[in-house]
Structures are given as C-alpha cells and as structure tokens.
FIMI-695118 format. One record per residue (C-alpha): residue in three letters; y, x, z. Coordinates in steps of 0.05 Angstrom, whole numbers, padded with zeros to 5 digits, always signed. Layout:
N
ALAYXZ...
This chain:
289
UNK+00000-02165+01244UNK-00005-02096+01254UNK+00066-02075+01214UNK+00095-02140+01254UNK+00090-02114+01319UNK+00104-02054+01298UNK+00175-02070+01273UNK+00180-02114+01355UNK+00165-02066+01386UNK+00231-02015+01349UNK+00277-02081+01355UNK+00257-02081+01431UNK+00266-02001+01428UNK+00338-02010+01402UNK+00353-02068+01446UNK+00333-02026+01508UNK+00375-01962+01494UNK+00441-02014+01478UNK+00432-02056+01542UNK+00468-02009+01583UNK+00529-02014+01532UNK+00516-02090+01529UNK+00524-02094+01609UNK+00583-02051+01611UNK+00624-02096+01566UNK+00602-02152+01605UNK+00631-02129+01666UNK+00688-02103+01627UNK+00712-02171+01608UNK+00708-02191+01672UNK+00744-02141+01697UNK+00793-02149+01656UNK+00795-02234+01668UNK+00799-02218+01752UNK+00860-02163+01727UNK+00891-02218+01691UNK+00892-02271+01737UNK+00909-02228+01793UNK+00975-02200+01751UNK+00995-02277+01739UNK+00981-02304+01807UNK+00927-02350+01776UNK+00879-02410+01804UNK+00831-02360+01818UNK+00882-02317+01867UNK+00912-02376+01896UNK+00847-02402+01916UNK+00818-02351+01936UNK+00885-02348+01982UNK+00880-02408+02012UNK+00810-02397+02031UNK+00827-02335+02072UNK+00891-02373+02102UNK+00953-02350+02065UNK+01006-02387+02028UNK+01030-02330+01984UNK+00985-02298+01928UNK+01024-02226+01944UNK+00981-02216+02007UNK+00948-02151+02025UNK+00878-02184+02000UNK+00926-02183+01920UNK+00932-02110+01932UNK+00855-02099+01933UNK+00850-02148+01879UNK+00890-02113+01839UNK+00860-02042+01849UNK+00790-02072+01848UNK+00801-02102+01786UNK+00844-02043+01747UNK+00788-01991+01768UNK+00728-02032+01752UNK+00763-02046+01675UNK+00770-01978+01681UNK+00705-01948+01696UNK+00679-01998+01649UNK+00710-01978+01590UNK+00699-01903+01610UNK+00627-01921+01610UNK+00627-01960+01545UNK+00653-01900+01512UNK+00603-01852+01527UNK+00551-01900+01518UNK+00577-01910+01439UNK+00580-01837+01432UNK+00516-01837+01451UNK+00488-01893+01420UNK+00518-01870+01351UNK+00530-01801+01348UNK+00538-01746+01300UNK+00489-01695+01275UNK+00473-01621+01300UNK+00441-01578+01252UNK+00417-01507+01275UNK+00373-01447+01240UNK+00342-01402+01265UNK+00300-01343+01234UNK+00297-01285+01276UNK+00257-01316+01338UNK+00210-01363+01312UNK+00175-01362+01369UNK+00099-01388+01371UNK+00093-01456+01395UNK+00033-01493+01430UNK+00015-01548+01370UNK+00027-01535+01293UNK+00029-01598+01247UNK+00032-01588+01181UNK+00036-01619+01111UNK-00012-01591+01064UNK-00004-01594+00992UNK-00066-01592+00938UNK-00082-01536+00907UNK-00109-01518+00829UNK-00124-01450+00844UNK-00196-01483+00890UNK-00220-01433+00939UNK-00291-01435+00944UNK-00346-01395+00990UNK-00399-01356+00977UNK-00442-01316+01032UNK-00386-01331+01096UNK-00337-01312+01045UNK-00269-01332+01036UNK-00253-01321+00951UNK-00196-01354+00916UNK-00193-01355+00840UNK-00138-01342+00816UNK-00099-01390+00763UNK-00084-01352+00695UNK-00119-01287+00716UNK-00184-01262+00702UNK-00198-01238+00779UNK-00214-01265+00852UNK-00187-01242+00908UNK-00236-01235+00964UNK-00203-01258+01036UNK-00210-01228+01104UNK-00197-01247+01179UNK-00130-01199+01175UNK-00078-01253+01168UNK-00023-01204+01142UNK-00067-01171+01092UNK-00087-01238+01062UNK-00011-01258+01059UNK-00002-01184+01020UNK-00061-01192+00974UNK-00030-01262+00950UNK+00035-01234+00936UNK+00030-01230+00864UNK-00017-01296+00856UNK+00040-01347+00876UNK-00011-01399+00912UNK+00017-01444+00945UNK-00037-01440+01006UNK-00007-01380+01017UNK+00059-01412+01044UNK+00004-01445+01099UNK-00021-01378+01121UNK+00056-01357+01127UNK+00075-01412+01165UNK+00009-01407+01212UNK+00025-01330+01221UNK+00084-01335+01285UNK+00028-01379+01315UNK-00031-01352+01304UNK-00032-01327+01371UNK-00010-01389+01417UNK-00035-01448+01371UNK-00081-01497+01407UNK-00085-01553+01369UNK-00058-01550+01289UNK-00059-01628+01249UNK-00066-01633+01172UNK-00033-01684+01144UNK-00058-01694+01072UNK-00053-01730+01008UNK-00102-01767+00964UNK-00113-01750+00895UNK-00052-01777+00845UNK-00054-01793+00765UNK-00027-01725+00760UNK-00029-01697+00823UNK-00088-01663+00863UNK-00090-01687+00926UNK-00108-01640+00991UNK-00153-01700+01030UNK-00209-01669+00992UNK-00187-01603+01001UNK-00191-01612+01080UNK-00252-01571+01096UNK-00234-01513+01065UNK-00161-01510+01094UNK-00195-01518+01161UNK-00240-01458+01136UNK-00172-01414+01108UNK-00133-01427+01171UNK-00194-01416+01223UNK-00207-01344+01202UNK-00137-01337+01235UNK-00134-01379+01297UNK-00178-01401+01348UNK-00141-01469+01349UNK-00173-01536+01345UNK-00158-01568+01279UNK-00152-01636+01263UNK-00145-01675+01192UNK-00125-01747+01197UNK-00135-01805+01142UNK-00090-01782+01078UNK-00019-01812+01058UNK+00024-01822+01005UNK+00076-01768+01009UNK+00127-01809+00965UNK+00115-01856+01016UNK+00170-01835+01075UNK+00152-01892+01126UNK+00070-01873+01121UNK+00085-01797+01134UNK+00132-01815+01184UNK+00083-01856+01220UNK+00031-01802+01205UNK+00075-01754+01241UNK+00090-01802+01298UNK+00009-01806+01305UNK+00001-01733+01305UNK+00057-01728+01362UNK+00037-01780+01409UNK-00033-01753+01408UNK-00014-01681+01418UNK+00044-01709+01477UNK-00019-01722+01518UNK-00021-01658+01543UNK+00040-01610+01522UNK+00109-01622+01513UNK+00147-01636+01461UNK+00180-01567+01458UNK+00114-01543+01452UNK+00100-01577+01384UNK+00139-01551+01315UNK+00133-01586+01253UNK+00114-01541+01183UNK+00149-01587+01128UNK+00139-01536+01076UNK+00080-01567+01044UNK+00079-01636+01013UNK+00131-01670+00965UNK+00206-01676+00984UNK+00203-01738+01004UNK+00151-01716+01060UNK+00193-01657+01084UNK+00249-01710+01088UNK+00214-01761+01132UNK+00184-01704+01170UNK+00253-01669+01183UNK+00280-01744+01205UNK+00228-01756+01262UNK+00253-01696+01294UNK+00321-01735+01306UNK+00311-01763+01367UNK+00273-01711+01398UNK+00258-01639+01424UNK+00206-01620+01367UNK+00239-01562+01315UNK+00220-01562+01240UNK+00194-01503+01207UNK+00205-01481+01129UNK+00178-01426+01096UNK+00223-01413+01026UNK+00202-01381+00966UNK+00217-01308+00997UNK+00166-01324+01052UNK+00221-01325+01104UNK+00204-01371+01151UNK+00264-01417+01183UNK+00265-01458+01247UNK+00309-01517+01240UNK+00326-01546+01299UNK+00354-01628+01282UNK+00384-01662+01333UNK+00420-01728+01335UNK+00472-01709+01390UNK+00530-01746+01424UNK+00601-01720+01397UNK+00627-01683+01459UNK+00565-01635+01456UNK+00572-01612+01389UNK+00588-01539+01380UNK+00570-01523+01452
C-alpha cells in the first residue's frame, strides 16, 4: 500500500509540474482555431458580426480579432517553449575543490569496516589490518587523518569528509548497510562511527534503519528521508551530501537526488582531496552562465 501511494503521489508530482505546458497548448490551439477562422471570414466571424450589427466580416471588431488571436498563438507558443526547456532540460555539472565550505547538515554513506575499532578506558584504538600495531586516536581531527595515512582505512575517508564541517555541522545522518554473504555491513558498526565522528563535532548524529546499497531506489528513498527531516529547520543549501562511502551504486542514487534540487554532493578520492559536485538538472538557456 505503502509503495502504491508512493508511486501516486510522483505521477501527481509529474502531472503538476506539466499542467502549465498542458494549459498553454490548450489555449494555443485555440488561438490558433479563432486565427484561422478570422483569416477565412468563417461562421464564427460572421456571427459574431451580425451580433454586433455589421454585414461585412472586415469590420474594425476583424482587426482586433485578428491581433487578439495572432498574439495570444503567439504568447502561447513562447510559453510552451520555455516550459519544455524546462520540463526536459539538459544537465549542469560543476566541481569545486578549493571552497568547500562547511555546511549546516552532513549525510553520509558509511561503508563497513574489517579493520574494527574498539575502546578501551574512553579510548579511541583501531587495529590495524596486516600490521602488528594499533594506533591510539585523539580529539585532534587532523592528526588522526595523519596517523592513518599509511593504514589505508577506509573510516578514514569519513573523518576527511567530516573535517570542512567539523566546525558548522549540526545535525550529521548515517546511512548504513546490513551485513552481506561477503560483505560486512556498517548497521552494526553504528555506535562506534557515532563514537569516531563525535570526538570531532559537537553535532547531533543520527543512524537510520540500514539499506541495501545495490539497491538505488532504497538509498534514494533513504536519502529523501534524511532530507525531508533535516528541511524542517534549514535549507536545502545548508545540507551537502558525502557519497564517498557505500557501493557505486549508492553514490549513484545519492548523486541523482541532488537533480532537482539545491543540495551539493561531496567526494573524497583516493588522494584525500575532497570535491564538491554541484548536479543540477537546468533548463538549456542557463547553461554555461
């Protein structure tokens, strides 16, 4: 019931943004019928003629037929074609890496990890996979990030994508996985990611139910979720999305919601840069400006 009005309610979605094209093209046609029969002299003129008293179409009441007409198929089909362009238009891809600026809500996909923090006394250790050593962490986020440099966890991508927000962050969601046939899952892991990411920020953070990240329509819905909660209170500039964790398939669903709106995706590659990606679904005439 649930995924049925689910799939009404984008129909009526759809429907709702094509209306305006739909009404335009209505009053195009007729436009373009009243143009017709005014050019031809047709039942519709001559009537209308008669009514007002005259017993020639080409009356001064034809004239503003005529320009009536002509400028209403006009500003129809002017209308029409920005709405199109609109409606379908092409894509606007834009990076930037030198001001990722720190935004107001972080939500991230979190992959599992083998090398499985644990604590001991308040304190952060991580084994490390392959190496007879632990590395102990502190609250100094870039330290951490330099002490992991030669351990290639992949947590440490999380604490580099955390690190232009550190400072603004309010509110940071998890979205998670559950444990595969050959796959560890982070649902499980959630507590101690809230533990590695809270020696950092003061944000609140929140782990929701886990999802299949091979599954793009469940992480897009999780993401969806995570935005309409956060939209409550800030703004959807305010809120970047970190699609560095997860599968491909989950950065790919995660990169697509941010389509149709103001929310920028983050990456951080294998050099620890981080990239802002801002994808936007714009109309053709604004491209390039």
């Amino acid at each position: 019931m649930d995924s049925t009005n689910k799939k009404l309610k984008q129909w009526w979605e759809r429907a709702r943004d094509f209306s305006p094209i739909a009404f335009f093209t209505f009053g195009a046609a007729i436009c373009i019928s009243l143009l017709s029969d005014t050019i031809e002299g047709g039942a519709f003129v001559q009537q209308w003629c008669k009514m007002m008293g005259h017993e020639t179409a080409f009356w001064p009441g034809w004239w503003w037929s005529l320009v009536l007409s002509l400028a209403g198929t006009v500003a129809c089909s002017w209308r029409i074609y920005l709405g199109w362009h609109g409606y379908i238009p092409l894509r606007s891809l834009r990076r930037d890496e030198e001001n990722v600026r720190g935004h107001e809500v972080l939500i991230m996909l979190v992959s599992g990890t083998m090398n499985n923090p644990r604590i001991e006394a308040d304190k952060l250790i991580i084994n490390v996979q392959r190496e007879d050593k632990a590395i102990l962490l502190t609250d100094n986020l870039q330290n951490d990030i330099d002490a992991l440099n030669s351990t290639r966890w992949n947590w440490q991508q999380l604490m580099r994508a955390l690190q232009p927000h550190a400072k603004t962050v309010q509110k940071i969601y998890l979205i998670t996985s559950p444990n595969g046939k050959k796959i560890q899952g982070s649902f499980e892991q959630r507590e101690i990611c809230k533990e590695l990411l809270g020696r950092y920020t003061k944000a609140e953070l929140e782990c929701s139910k886990p999802v299949d990240f091979e599954n793009m329509e469940a992480v897009y819905e999780q993401v969806h979720d995570c935005v309409k909660d956060a939209k409550k209170i800030y703004k959807e500039s305010q809120i970047v999305l970190d699609a560095t964790g997860g599968q491909k398939t989950a950065s790919i669903a995660a990169a697509i919601y941010t389509l149709h709106n103001e929310i920028k995706v983050q990456y951080v590659n294998n050099d620890g840069l981080r990239l802002m990606y801002e994808v936007m679904i714009e109309p053709r005439n604004s491209i390039g400006a």
